[in-house]
C-alpha positions in Angstrom: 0.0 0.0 0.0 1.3 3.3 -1.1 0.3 5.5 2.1 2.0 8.8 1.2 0.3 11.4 3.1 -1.4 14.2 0.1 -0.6 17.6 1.0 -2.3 20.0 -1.5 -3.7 23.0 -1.6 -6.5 23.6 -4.3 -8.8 26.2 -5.4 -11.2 24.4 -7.1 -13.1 26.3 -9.9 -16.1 24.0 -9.9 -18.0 26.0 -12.1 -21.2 27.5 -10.9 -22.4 24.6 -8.0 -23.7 27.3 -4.4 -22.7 29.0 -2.3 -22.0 28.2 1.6 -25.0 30.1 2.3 -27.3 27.3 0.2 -25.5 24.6 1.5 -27.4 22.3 3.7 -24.9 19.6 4.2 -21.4 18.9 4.0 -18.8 15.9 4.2 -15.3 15.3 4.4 -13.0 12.3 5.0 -9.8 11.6 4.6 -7.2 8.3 4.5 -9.5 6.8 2.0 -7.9 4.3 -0.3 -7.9 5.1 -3.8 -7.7 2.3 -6.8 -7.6 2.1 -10.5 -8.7 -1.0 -12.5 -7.1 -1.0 -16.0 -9.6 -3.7 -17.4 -12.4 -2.6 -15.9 -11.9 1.2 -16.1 -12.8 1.8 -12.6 -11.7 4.3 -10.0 -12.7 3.6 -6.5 -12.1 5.6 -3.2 -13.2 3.5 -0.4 -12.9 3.9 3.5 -10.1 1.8 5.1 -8.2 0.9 8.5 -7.2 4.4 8.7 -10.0 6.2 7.3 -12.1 8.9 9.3 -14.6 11.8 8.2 -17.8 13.7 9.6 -21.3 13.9 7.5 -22.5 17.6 8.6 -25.8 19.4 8.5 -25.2 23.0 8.3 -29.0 25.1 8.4 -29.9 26.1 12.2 -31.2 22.7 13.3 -27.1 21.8 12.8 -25.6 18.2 13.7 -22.2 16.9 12.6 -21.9 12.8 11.9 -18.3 11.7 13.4 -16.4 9.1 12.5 -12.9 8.9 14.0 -10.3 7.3 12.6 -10.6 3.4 12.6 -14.3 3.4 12.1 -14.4 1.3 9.1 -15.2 -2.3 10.1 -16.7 -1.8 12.9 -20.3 -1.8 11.8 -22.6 -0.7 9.5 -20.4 3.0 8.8 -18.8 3.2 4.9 -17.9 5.3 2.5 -18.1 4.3 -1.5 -16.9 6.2 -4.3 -17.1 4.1 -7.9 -16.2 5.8 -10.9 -16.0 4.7 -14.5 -12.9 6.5 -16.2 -13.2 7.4 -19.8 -12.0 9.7 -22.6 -8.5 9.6 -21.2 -6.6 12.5 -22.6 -3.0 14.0 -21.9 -4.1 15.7 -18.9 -7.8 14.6 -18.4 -10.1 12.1 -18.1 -14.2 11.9 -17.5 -15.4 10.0 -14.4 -19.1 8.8 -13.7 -20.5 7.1 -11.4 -22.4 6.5 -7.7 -21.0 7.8 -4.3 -22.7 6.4 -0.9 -22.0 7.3 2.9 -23.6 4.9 5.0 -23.8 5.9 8.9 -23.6 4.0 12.1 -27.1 2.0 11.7 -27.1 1.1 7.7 -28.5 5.0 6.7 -27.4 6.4 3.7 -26.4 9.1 1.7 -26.3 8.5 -2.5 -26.1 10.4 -5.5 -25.0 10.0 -8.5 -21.6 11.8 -9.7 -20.1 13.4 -12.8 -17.2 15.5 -13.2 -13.6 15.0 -14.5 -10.2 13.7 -13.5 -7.2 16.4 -14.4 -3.6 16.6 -13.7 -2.3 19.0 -10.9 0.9 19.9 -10.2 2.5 15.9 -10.7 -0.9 15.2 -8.8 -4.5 14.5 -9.7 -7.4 16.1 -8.8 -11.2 15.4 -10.0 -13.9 17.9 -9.6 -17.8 16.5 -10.1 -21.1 17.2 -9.6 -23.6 15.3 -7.2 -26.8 15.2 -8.6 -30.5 12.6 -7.2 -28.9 13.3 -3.5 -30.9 11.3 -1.2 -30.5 10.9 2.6 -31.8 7.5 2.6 -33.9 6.6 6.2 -33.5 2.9 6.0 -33.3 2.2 10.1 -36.7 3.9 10.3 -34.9 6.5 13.3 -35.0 9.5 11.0 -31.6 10.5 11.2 -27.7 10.3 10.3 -25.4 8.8 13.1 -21.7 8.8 13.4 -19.7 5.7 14.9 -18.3 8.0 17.1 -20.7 10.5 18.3 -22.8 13.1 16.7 -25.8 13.0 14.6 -28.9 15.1 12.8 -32.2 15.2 11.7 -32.6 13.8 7.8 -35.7 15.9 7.6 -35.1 19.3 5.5 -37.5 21.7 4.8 -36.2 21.3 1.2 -37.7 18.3 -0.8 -35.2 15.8 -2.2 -33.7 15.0 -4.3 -30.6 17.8 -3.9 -27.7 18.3 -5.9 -24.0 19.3 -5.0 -20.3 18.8 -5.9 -17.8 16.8 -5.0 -13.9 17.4 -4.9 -11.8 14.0 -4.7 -7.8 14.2 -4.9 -5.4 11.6 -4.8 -1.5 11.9 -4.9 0.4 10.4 -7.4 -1.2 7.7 -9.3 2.3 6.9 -11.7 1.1 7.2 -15.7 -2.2 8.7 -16.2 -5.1 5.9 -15.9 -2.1 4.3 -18.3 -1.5 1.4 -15.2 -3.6 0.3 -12.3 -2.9 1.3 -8.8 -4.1 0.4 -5.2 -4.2 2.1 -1.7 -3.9 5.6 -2.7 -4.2 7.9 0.3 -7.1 10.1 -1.3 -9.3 12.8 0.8 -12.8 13.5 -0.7 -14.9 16.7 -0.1 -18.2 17.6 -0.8 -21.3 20.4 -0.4 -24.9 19.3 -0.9 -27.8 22.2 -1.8 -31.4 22.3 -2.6 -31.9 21.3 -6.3 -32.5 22.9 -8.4 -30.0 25.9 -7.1 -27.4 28.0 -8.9 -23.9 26.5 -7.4 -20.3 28.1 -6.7 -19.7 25.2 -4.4 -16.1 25.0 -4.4 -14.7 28.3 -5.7 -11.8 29.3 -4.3 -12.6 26.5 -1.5 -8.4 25.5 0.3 -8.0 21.7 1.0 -4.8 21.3 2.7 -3.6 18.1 3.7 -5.0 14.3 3.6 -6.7 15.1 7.1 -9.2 17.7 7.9 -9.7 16.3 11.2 -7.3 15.1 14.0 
C-alpha cells in the first residue's frame, strides 16, 4: 500500500455549484484508499483501517456525523466512491459514477456523480457534480449517526432529491489511468444544496492536507 500522506492546496473552480449560504450539508474524510482497475476502467475511493470523516448538517437545526479514525469495520459505517474512467486525454479524463456514505445503523447518503479527472501539479485532482442526492432513512430512526458520536435530523424543509459537488484528490497515481494502482491515500470533499439551485460550491474552496480532522 502506497500510504504517502497528500498535501495539497486547491482552489477548485467548480463552475457555478452554491454558495456556503445554500449549502445544507457537508462531508469530508480523509485516509480513503484510492484504486484504479485497467480492465475494468474503474476508479474507486473507499474507507479503510485508517480512514475517518464527519457527514455535517449545516442550516440552524445543525448536527455533525463523526467518525474517528478506525471506524471502518466496525459496523454498518462506509464510505463508496465508484467511478468509471473514460475519454482519457494528456491531462484529463471523464469520471461517472455512484458515491454512498452509509452511517452507524445502515442510513445512507447516495447520488449519482459526474465530473472529471485532471492533472495538478504531478498530482491528480477530480472535480464533479452530485446530482439525485438522497439521505436514505432505511433504520426507520429518522436520522444520520456517526460511529463516534454526533448525529442530525434527515428531515429538511427542502424536498429531495438535492444536488451538490464533489472534490476527490489523490496523490500520485504513476502514468495517467495508463497502469492500475491500489491504496492511494485520497481525501474526498463535498457540499450538498437544494436542487434545483445555482452553485459556486467550491470556488476558491483550500483543501490542505490528507486530514481535515485530528
Amino acid at each position: 500500500m502506497n500510504k504517502t500522506i497528500l498535501t495539497i492546496v486547491v482552489c477548485a473552480g467548480v463552475a457555478s455549484v452554491a454558495t456556503a449560504g445554500d449549502a445544507i450539508a457537508s462531508f469530508t474524510y480523509s485516509d480513503l484508499l484510492g484504486s484504479y482497475d485497467t480492465g475494468t476502467n474503474i476508479y474507486r475511493a473507499v474507507a479503510g483501517g485508517q480512514s475517518s470523516g464527519d457527514v455535517t448538517r449545516l442550516d440552524m437545526l445543525g448536527g455533525s456525523a463523526e467518525f474517528d479514525s478506525g471506524f471502518f469495520g466496525g459496523g454498518a459505517a462506509n464510505y463508496e466512491l465508484e467511478l468509471i474512467v473514460g475519454n482519457i486525454q494528456a491531462g484529463t479524463a471523464s469520471g461517472n459514477g455512484s458515491l454512498i456514505i452509509t452511517d452507524d445503523n445502515g442510513d445512507t447518503l447516495t447520488a449519482a456523480v459526474n465530473g472529471q479527472f485532471r492533472v495538478f501539479g504531478g498530482s491528480v485532482s477530480y472535480e464533479g457534480f452530485l446530482d439525485n442526492v438522497f439521505f436514505n432513512d432505511i433504520s426507520g430512526d429518522g436520522t444520520f449517526d456517526g460511529s463516534t458520536s454526533g448525529s442530525f435530523s434527515t428531515s429538511f424543509p427542502a424536498q429531495p432529491p438535492f444536488n451538490g459537488s464533489v472534490l476527490n484528490l489523490f496523490f500520485d497515481p504513476g502514468s495517467f489511468f495508463g497502469t492500475g494502482f491500489d491504496g492511494q491515500t485520497t481525501l474526498s470533499s463535498g457540499l450538498i444544496v437544494p436542487a434545483p439551485a445555482a452553485l459556486a460550491a467550491f470556488a476558491g474552496l483550500g483543501l490542505a492536507g490528507a486530514r481535515r480532522r485530528r
